[in-house]
N, C-alpha and C positions, 0 to 999 in steps of 0.2 A: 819856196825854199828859204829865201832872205822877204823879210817885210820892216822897211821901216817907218816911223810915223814921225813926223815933227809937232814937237809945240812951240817950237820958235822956227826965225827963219835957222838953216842947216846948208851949208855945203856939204855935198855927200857925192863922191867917187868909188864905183865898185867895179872889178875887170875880175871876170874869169880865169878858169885855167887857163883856156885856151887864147889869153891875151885880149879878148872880145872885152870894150869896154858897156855896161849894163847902164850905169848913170854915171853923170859926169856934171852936176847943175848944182843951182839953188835950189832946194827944196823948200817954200811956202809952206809958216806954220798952219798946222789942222792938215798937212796933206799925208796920207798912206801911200806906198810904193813899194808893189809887189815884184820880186825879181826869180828868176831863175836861167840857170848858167852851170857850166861842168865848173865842177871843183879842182882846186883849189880859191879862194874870192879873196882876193886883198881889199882891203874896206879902209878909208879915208871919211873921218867925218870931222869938219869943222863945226863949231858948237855942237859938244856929244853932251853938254849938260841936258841941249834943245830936243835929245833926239831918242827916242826907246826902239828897242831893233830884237826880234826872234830869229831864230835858224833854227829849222826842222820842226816850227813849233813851238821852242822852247823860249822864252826871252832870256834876254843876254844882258849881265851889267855891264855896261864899258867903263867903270870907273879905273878897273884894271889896266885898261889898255887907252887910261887917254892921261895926257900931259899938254895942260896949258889948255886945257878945252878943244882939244884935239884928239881923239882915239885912230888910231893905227893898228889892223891887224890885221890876219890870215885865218879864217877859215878853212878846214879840210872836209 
């Protein structure tokens, strides 16, 4: 459902609907991290310049939803 990849190192926090947290780490650049979880996914990514992220498939910019090299948002 969620995949993200780093090309740098990436802090990256995602929690489900159901409050279950999925990852909560550093992420090591060159690594892929596949996820799946009930929706709603609140997503936290420290360095989002470092970091490319699909849902459902699709890739996703985060330039919309990052401020100071931080993206913050919600998924449905």
């Amino acid at each position: 459902m969620i995949q993200l990849h780093t090309t740098a190192a990436s802090w990256i926090g995602v929690t489900d609907g159901s409050g279950r947290s999925l990852v909560a780490r550093l992420v090591e650049p060159g690594e892929t991290i596949d996820l799946e979880g009930t929706a709603p996914f609140r997503i936290r990514i420290g360095n989002a310049s470092g970091t490319q992220m699909s849902f459902r498939g699709q890739p996703m910019e985060l330039a919309a939803y990052t401020r100071d090299n931080v993206a913050r948002f919600e998924l449905k």
